[in-house]
C-alpha positions in Angstrom: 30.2 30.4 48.8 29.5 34.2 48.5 28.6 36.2 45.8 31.7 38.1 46.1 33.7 34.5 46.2 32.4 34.3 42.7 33.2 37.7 41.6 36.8 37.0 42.4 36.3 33.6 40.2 35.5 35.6 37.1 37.8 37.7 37.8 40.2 35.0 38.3 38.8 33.7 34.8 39.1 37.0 33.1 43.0 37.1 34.0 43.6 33.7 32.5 41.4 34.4 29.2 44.4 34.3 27.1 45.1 30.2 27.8 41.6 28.9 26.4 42.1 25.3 28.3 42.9 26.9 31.6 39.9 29.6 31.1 37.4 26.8 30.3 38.8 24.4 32.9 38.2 27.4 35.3 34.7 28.1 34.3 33.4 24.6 34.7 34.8 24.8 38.0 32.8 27.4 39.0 30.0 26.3 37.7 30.1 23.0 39.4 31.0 24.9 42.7 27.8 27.2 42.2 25.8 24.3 41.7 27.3 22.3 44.5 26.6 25.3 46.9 22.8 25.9 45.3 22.4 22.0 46.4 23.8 22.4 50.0 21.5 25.3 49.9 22.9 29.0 49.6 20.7 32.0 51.0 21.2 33.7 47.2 21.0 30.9 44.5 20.1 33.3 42.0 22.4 36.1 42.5 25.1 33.7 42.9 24.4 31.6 39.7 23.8 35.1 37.6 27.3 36.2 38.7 28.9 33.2 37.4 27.0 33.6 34.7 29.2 36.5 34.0 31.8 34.4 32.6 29.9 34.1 29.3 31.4 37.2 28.5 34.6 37.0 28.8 35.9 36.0 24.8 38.1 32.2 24.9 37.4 29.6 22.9 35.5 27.0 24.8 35.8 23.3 23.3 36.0 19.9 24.1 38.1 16.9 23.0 
């Protein structure tokens, strides 16, 4: 994973901000896949996690059943 791969996630997040389940479906996904690649051991953990990050400005309602 690249930090551009997870530019193009929020981005990807940003366009689907008006469906609030697919937005915050999208954004766990991320951040699983940011962790998952932090773990196998990315050369940029932090820039990586920062830019997902990111997402926490995008406005959708996140919430859980």
């Amino acid at each position: 994973m690249t930090v551009d791969d997870v530019r193009e996630f929020v981005e990807e997040i940003r366009l689907s901000a008006d469906d609030d389940e697919v937005a915050h479906s999208m954004e766990d996904e991320l951040y699983v896949a940011v962790l998952q690649a932090i773990v196998n051991g990315a050369d940029n953990p932090g820039k990586l996690a920062a830019e997902a990050l990111r997402t926490k400005n995008i406005e959708f309602s996140r919430w859980c059943a």
